[in-house]
PyMOL Python script that loads the backbone (N, CA, C, O; Angstrom):
from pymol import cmd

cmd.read_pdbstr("""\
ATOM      1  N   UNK A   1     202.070 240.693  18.943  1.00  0.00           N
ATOM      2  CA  UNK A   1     201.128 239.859  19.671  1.00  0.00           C
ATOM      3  C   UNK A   1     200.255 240.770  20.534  1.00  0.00           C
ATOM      4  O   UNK A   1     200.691 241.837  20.965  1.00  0.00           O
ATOM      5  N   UNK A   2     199.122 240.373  20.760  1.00  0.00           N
ATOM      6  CA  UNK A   2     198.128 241.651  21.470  1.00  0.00           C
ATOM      7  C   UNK A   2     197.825 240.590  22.627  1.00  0.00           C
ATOM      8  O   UNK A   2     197.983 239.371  22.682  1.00  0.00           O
ATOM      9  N   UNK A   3     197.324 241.538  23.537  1.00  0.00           N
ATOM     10  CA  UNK A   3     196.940 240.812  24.451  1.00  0.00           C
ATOM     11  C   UNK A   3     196.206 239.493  25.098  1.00  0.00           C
ATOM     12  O   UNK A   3     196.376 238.626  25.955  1.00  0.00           O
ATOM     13  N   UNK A   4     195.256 239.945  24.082  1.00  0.00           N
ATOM     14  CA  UNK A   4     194.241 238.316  23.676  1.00  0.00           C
ATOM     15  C   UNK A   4     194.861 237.238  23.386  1.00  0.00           C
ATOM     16  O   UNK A   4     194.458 236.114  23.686  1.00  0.00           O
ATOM     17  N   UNK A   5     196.365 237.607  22.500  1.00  0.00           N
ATOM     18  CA  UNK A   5     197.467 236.122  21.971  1.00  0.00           C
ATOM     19  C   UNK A   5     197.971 235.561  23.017  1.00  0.00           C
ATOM     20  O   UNK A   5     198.100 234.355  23.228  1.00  0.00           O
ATOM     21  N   UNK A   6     198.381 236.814  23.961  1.00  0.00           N
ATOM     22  CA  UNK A   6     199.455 236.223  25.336  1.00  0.00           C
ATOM     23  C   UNK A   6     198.746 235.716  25.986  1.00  0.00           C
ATOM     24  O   UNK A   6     199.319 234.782  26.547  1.00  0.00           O
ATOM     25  N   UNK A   7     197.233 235.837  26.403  1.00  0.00           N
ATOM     26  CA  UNK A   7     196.278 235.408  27.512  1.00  0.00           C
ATOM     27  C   UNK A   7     195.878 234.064  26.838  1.00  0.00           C
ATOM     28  O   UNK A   7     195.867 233.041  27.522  1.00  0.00           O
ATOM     29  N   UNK A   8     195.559 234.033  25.557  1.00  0.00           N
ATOM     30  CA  UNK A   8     195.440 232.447  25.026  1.00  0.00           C
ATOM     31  C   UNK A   8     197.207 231.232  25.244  1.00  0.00           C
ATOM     32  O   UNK A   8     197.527 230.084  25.555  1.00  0.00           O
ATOM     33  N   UNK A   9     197.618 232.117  24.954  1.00  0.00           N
ATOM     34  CA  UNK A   9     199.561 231.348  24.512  1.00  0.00           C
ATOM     35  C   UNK A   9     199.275 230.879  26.087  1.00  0.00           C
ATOM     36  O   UNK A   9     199.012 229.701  26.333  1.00  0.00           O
ATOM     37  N   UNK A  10     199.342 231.837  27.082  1.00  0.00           N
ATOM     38  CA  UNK A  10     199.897 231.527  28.316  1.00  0.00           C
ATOM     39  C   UNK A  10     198.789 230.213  29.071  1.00  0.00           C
ATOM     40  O   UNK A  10     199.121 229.360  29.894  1.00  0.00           O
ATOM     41  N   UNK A  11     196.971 230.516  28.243  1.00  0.00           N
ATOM     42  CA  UNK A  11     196.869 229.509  28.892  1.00  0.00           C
ATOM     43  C   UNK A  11     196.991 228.276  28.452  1.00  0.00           C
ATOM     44  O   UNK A  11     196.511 227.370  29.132  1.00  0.00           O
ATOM     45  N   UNK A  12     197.563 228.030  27.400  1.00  0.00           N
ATOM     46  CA  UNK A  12     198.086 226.456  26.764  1.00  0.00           C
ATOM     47  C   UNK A  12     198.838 226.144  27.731  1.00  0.00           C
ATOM     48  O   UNK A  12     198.888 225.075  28.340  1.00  0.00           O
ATOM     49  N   UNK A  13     199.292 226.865  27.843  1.00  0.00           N
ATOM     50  CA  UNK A  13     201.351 226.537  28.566  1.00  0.00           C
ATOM     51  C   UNK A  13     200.776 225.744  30.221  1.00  0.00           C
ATOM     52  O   UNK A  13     201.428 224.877  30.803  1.00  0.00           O
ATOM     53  N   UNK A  14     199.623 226.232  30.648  1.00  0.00           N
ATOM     54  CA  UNK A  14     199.480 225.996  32.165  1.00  0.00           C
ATOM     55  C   UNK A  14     198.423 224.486  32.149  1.00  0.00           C
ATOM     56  O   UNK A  14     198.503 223.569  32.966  1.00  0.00           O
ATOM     57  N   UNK A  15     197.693 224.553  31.261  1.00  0.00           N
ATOM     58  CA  UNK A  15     196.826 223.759  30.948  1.00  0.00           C
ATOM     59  C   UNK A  15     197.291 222.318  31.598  1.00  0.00           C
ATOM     60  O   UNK A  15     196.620 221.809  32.495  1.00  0.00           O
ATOM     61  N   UNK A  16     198.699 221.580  30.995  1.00  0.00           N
ATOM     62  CA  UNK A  16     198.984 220.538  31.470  1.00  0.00           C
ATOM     63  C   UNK A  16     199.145 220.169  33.299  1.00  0.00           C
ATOM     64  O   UNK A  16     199.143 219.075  33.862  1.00  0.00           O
ATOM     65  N   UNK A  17     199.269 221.501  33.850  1.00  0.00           N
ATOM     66  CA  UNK A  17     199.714 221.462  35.191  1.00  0.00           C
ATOM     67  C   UNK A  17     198.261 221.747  35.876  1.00  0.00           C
ATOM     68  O   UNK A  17     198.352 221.752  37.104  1.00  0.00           O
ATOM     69  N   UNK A  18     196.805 222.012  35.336  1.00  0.00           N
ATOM     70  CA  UNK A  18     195.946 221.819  36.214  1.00  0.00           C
ATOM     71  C   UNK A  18     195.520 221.122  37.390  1.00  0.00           C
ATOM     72  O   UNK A  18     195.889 219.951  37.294  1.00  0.00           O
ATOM     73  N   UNK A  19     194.783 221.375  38.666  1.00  0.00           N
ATOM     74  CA  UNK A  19     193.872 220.600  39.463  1.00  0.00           C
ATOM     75  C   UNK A  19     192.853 220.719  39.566  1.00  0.00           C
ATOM     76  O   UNK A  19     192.087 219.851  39.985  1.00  0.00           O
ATOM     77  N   UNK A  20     192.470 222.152  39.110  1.00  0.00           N
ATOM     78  CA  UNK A  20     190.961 222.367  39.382  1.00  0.00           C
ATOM     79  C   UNK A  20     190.542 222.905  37.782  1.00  0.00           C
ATOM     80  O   UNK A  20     191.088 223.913  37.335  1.00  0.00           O
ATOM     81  N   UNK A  21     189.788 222.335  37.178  1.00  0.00           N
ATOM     82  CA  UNK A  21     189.481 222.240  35.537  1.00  0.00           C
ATOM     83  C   UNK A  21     188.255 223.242  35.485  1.00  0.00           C
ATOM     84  O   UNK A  21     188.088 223.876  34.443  1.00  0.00           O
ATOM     85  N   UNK A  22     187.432 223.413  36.492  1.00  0.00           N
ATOM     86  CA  UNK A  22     186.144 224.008  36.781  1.00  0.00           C
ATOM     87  C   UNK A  22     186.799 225.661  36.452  1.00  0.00           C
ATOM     88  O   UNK A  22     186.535 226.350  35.466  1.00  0.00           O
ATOM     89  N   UNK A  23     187.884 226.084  37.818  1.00  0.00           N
ATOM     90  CA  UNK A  23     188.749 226.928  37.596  1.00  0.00           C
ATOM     91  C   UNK A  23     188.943 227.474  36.191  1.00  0.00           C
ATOM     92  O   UNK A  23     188.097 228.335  35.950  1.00  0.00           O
ATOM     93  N   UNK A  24     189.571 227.310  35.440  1.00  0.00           N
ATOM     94  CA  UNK A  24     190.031 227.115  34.117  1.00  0.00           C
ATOM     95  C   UNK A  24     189.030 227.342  33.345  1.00  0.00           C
ATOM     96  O   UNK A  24     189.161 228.272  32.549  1.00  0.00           O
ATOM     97  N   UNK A  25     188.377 226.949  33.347  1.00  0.00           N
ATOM     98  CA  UNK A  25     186.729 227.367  32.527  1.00  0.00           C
ATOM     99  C   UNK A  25     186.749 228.251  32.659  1.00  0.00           C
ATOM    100  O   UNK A  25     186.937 228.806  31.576  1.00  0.00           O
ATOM    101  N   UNK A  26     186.623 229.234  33.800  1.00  0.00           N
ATOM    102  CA  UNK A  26     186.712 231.050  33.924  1.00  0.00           C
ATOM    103  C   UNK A  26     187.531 231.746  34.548  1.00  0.00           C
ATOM    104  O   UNK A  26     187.415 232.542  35.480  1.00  0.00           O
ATOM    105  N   UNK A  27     188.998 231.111  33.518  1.00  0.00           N
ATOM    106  CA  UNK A  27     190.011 231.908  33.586  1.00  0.00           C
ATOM    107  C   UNK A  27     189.727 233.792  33.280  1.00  0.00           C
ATOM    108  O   UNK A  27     189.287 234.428  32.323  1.00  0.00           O
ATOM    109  N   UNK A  28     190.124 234.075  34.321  1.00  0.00           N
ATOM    110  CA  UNK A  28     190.373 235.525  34.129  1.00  0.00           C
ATOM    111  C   UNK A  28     191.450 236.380  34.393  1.00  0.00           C
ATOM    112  O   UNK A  28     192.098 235.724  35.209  1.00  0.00           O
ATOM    113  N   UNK A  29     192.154 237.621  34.183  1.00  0.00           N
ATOM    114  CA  UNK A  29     193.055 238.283  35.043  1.00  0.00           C
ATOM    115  C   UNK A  29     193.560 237.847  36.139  1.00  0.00           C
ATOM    116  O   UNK A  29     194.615 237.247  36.347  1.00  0.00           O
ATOM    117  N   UNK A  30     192.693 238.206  36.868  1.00  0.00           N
ATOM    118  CA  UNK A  30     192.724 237.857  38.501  1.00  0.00           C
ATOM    119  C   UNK A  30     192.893 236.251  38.581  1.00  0.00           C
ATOM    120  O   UNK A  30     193.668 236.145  39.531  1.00  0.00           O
ATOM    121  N   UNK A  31     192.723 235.441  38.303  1.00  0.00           N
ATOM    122  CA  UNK A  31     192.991 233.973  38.423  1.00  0.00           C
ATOM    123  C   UNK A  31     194.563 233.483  39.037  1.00  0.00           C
ATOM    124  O   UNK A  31     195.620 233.839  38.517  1.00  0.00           O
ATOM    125  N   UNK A  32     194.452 232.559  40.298  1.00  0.00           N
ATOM    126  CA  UNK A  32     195.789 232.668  40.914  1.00  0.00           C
ATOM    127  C   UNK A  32     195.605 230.950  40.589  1.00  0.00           C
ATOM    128  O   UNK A  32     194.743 230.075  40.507  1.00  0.00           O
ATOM    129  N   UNK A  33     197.207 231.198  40.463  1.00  0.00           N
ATOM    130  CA  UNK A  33     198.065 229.666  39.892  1.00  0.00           C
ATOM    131  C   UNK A  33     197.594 228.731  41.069  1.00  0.00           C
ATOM    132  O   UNK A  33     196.700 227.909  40.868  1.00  0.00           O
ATOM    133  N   UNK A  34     197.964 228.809  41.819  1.00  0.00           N
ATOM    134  CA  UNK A  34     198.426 228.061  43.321  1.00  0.00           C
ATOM    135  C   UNK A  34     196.721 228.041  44.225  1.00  0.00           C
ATOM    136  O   UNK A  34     196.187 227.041  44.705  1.00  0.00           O
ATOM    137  N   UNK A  35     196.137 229.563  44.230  1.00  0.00           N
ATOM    138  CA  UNK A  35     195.091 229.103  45.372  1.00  0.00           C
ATOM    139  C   UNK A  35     193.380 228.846  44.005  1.00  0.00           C
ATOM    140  O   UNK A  35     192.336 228.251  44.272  1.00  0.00           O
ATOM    141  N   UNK A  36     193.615 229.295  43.156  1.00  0.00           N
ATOM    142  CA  UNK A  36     192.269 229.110  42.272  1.00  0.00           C
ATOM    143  C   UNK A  36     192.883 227.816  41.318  1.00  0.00           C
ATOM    144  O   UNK A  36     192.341 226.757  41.634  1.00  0.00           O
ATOM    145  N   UNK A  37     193.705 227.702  40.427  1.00  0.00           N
ATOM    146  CA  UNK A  37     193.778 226.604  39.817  1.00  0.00           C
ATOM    147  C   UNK A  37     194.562 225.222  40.233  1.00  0.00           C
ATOM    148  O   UNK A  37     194.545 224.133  39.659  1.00  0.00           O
ATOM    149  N   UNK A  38     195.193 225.594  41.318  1.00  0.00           N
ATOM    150  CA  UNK A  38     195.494 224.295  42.242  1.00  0.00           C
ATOM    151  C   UNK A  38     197.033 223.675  41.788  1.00  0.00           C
ATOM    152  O   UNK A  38     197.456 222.601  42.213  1.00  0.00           O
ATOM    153  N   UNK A  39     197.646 224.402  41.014  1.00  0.00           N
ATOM    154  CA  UNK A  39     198.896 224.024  40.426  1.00  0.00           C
ATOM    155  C   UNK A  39     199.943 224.137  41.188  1.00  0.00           C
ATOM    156  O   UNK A  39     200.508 225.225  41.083  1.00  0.00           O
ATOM    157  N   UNK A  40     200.601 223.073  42.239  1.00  0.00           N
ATOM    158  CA  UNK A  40     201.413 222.941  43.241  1.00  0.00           C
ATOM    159  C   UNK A  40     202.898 223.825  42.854  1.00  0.00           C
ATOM    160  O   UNK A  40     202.897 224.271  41.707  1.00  0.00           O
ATOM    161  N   UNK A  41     203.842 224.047  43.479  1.00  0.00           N
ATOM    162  CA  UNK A  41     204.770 224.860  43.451  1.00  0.00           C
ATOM    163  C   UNK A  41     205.777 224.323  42.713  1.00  0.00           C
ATOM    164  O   UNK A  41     206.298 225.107  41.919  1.00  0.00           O
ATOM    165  N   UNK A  42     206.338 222.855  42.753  1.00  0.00           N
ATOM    166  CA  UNK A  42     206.842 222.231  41.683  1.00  0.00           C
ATOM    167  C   UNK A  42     206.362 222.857  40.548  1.00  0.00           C
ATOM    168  O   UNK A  42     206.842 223.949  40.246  1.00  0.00           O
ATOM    169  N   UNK A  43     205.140 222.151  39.584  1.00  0.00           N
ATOM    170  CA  UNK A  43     204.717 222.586  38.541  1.00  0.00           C
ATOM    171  C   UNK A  43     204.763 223.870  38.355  1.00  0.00           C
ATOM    172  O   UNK A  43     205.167 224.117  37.219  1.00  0.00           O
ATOM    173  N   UNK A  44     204.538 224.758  38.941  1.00  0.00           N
ATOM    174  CA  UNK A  44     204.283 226.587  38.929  1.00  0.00           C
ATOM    175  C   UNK A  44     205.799 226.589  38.539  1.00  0.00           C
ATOM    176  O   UNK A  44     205.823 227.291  37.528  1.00  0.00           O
ATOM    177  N   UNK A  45     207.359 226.085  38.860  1.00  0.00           N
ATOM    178  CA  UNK A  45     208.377 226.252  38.297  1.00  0.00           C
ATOM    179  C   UNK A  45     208.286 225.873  36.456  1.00  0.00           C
ATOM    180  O   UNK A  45     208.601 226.619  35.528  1.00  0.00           O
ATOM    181  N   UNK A  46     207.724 224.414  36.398  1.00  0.00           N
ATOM    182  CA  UNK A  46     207.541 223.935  34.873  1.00  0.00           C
ATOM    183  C   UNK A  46     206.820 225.258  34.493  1.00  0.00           C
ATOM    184  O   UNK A  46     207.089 225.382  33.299  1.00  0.00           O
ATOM    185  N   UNK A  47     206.183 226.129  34.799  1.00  0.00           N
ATOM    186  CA  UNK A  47     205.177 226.965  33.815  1.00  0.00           C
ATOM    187  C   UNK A  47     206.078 227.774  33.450  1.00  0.00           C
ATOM    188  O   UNK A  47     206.450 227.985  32.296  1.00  0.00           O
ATOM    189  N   UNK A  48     206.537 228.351  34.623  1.00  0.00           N
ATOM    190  CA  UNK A  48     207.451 229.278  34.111  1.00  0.00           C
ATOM    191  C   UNK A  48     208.802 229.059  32.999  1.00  0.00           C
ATOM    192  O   UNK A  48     208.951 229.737  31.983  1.00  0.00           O
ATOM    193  N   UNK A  49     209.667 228.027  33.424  1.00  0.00           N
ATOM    194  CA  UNK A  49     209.961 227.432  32.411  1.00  0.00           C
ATOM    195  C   UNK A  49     209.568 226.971  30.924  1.00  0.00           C
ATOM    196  O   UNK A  49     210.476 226.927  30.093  1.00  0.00           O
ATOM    197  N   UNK A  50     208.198 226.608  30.526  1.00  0.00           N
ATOM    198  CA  UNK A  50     207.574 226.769  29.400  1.00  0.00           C
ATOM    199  C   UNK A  50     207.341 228.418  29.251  1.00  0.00           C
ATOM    200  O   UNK A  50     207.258 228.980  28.159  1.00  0.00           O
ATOM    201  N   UNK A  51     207.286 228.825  30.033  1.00  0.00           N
ATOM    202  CA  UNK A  51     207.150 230.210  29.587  1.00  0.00           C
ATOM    203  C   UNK A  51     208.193 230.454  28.733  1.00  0.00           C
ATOM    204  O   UNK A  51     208.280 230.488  27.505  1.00  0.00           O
ATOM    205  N   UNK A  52     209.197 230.664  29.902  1.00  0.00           N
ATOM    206  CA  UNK A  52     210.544 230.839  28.983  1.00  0.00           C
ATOM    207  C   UNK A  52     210.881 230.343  28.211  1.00  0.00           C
ATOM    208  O   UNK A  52     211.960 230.815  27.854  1.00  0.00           O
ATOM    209  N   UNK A  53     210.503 229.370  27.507  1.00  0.00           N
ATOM    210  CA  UNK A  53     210.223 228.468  26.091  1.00  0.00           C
ATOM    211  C   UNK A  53     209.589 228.768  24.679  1.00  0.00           C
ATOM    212  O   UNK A  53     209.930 228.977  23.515  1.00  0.00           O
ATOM    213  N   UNK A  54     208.418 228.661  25.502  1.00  0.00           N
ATOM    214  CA  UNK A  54     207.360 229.079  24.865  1.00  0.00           C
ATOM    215  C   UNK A  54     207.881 230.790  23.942  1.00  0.00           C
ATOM    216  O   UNK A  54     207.976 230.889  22.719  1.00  0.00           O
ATOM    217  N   UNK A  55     208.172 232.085  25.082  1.00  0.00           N
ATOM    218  CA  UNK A  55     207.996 233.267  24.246  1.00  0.00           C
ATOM    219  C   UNK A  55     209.760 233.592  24.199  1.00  0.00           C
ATOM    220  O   UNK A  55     210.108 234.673  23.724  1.00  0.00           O
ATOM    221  N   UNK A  56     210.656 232.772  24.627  1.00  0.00           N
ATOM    222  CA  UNK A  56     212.156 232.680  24.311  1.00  0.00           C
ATOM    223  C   UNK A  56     212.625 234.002  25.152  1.00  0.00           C
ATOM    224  O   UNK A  56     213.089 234.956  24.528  1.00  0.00           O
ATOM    225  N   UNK A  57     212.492 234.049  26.659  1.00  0.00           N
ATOM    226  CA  UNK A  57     212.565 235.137  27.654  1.00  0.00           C
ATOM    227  C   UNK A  57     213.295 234.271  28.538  1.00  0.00           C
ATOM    228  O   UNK A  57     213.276 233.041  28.578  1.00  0.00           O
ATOM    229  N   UNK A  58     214.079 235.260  29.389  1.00  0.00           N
ATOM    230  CA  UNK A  58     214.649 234.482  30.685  1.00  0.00           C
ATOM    231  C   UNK A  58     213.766 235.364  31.859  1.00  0.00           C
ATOM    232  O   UNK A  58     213.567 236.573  31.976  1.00  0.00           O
ATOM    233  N   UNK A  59     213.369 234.291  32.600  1.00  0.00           N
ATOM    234  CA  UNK A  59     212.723 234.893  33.697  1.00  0.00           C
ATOM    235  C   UNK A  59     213.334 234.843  34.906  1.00  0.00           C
ATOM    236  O   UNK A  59     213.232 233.755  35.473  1.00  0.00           O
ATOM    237  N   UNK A  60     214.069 235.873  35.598  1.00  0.00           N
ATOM    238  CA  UNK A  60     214.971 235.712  37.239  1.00  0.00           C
ATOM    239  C   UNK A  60     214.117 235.838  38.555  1.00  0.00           C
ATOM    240  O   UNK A  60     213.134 236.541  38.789  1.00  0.00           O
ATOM    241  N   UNK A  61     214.728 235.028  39.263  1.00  0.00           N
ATOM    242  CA  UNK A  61     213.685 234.560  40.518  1.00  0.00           C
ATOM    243  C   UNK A  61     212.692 235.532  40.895  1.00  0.00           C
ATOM    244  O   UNK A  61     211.531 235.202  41.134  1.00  0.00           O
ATOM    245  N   UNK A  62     213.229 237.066  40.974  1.00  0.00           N
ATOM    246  CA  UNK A  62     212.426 238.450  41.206  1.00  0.00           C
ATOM    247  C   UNK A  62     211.295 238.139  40.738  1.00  0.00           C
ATOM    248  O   UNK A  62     210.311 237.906  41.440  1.00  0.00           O
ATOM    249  N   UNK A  63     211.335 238.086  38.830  1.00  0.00           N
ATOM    250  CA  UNK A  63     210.108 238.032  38.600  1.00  0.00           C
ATOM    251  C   UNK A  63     209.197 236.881  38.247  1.00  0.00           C
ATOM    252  O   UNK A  63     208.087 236.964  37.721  1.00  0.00           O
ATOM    253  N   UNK A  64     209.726 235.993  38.553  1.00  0.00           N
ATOM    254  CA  UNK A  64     208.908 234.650  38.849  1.00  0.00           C
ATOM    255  C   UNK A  64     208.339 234.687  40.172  1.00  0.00           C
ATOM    256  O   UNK A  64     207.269 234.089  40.279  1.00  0.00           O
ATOM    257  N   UNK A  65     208.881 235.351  41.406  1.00  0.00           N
ATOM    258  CA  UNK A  65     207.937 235.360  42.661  1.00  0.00           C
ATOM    259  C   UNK A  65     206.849 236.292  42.639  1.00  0.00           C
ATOM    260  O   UNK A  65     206.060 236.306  43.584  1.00  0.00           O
ATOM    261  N   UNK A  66     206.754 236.847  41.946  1.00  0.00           N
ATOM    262  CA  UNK A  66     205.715 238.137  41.102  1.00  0.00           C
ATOM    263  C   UNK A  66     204.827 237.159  40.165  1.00  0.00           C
ATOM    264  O   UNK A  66     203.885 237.858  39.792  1.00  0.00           O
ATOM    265  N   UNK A  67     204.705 235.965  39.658  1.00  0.00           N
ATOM    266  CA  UNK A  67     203.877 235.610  38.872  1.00  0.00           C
ATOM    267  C   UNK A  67     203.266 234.218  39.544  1.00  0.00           C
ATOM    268  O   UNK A  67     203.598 233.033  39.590  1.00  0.00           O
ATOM    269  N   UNK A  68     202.272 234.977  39.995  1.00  0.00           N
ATOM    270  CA  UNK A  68     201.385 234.483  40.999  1.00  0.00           C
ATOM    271  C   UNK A  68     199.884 234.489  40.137  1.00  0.00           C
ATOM    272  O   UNK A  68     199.344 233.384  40.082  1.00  0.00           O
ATOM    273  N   UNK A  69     199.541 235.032  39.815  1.00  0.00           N
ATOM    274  CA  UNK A  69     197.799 235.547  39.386  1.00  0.00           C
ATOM    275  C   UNK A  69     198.417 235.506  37.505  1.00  0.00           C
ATOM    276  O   UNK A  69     199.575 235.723  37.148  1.00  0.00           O
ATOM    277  N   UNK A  70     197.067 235.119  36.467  1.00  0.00           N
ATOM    278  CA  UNK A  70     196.952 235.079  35.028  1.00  0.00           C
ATOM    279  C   UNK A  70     197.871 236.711  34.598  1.00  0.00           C
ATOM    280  O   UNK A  70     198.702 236.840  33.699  1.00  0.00           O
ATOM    281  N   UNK A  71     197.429 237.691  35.475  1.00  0.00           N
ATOM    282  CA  UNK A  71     197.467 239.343  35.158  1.00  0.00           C
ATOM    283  C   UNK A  71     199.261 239.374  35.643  1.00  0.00           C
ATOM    284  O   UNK A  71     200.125 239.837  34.898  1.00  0.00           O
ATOM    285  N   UNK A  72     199.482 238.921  36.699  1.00  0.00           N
ATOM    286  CA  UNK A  72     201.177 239.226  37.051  1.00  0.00           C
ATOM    287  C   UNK A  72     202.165 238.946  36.103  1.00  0.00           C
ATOM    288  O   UNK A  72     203.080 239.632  35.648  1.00  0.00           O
ATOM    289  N   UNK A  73     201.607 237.214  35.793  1.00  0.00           N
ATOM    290  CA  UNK A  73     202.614 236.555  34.479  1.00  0.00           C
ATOM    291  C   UNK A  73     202.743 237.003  33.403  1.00  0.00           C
ATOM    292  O   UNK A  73     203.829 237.068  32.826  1.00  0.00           O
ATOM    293  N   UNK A  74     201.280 237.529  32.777  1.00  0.00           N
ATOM    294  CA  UNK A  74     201.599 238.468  31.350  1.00  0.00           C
ATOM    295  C   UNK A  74     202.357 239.531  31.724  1.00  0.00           C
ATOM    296  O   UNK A  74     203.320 239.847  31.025  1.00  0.00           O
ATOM    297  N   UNK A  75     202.083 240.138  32.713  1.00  0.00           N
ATOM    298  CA  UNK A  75     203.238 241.575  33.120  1.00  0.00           C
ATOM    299  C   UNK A  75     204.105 241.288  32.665  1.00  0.00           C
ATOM    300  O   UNK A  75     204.334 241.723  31.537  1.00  0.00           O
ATOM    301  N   UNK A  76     204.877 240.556  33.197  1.00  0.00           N
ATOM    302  CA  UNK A  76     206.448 239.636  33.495  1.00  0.00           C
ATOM    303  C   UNK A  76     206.688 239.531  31.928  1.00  0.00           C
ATOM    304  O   UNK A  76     207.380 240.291  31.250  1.00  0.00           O
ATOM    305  N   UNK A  77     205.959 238.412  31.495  1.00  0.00           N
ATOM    306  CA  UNK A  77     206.197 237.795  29.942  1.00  0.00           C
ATOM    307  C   UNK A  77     206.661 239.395  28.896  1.00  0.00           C
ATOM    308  O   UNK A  77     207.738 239.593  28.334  1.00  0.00           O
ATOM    309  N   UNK A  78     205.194 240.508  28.925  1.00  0.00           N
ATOM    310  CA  UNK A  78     205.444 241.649  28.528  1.00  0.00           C
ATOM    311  C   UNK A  78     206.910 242.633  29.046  1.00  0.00           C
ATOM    312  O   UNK A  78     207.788 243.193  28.390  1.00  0.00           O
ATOM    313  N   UNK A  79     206.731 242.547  30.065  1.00  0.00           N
ATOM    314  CA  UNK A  79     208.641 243.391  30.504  1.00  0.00           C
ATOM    315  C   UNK A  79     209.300 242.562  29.756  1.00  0.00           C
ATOM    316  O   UNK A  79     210.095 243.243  29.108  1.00  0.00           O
ATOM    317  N   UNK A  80     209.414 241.400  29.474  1.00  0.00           N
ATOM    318  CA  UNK A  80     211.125 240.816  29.532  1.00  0.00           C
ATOM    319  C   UNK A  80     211.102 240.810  27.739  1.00  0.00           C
ATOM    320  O   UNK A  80     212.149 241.046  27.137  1.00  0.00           O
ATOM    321  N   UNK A  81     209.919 240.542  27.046  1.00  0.00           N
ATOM    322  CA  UNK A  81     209.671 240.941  25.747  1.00  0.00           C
ATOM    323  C   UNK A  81     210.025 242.237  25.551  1.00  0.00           C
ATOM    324  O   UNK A  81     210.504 242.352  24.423  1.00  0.00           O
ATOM    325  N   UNK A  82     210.002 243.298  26.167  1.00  0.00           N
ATOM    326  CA  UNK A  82     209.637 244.554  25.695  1.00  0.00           C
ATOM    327  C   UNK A  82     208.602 245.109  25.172  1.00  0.00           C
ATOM    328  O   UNK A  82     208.657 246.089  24.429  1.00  0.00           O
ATOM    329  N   UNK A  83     207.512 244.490  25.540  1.00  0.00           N
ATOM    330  CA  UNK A  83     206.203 244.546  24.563  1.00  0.00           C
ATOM    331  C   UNK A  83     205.641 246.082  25.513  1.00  0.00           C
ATOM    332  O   UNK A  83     204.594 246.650  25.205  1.00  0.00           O
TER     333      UNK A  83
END
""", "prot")
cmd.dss("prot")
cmd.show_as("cartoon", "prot")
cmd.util.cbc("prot")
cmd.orient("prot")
């Protein structure tokens, strides 16, 4: 999977938990869950959880408090893959 797959995969996965849709239109790297796309802290658990679904990874609290911004979560997703 190249990078372009994980940055598309990951933004399906968040899509359902939007508030701000405008946001999302120009998703980038830098794009934060919580203060740019508005996705409350409840839901930010569901993502991660589809994460761990989605690419069949366990993610531990460490690095779920690290996946904050579009660029942190692929980190994360990539370590626990080995990619």
């Amino acid at each position: 999977m190249n990078d372009a797959q994980f940055f598309d995969r990951l933004k399906e996965i968040i899509s359902p938990y939007l508030q701000n849709q405008e946001a999302f239109k120009t998703l980038t790297a830098e794009t934060r869950f919580i203060e740019d796309l508005q996705i409350n802290s409840a839901n930010l658990v569901d993502v991660v959880l589809d994460v761990e679904d989605a690419f069949d990874i366990e993610i531990d609290n460490d690095s779920m408090e690290k996946m904050l911004t579009v660029e942190s979560s692929l980190a994360v997703i990539k370590e626990k893959l080995g990619a």
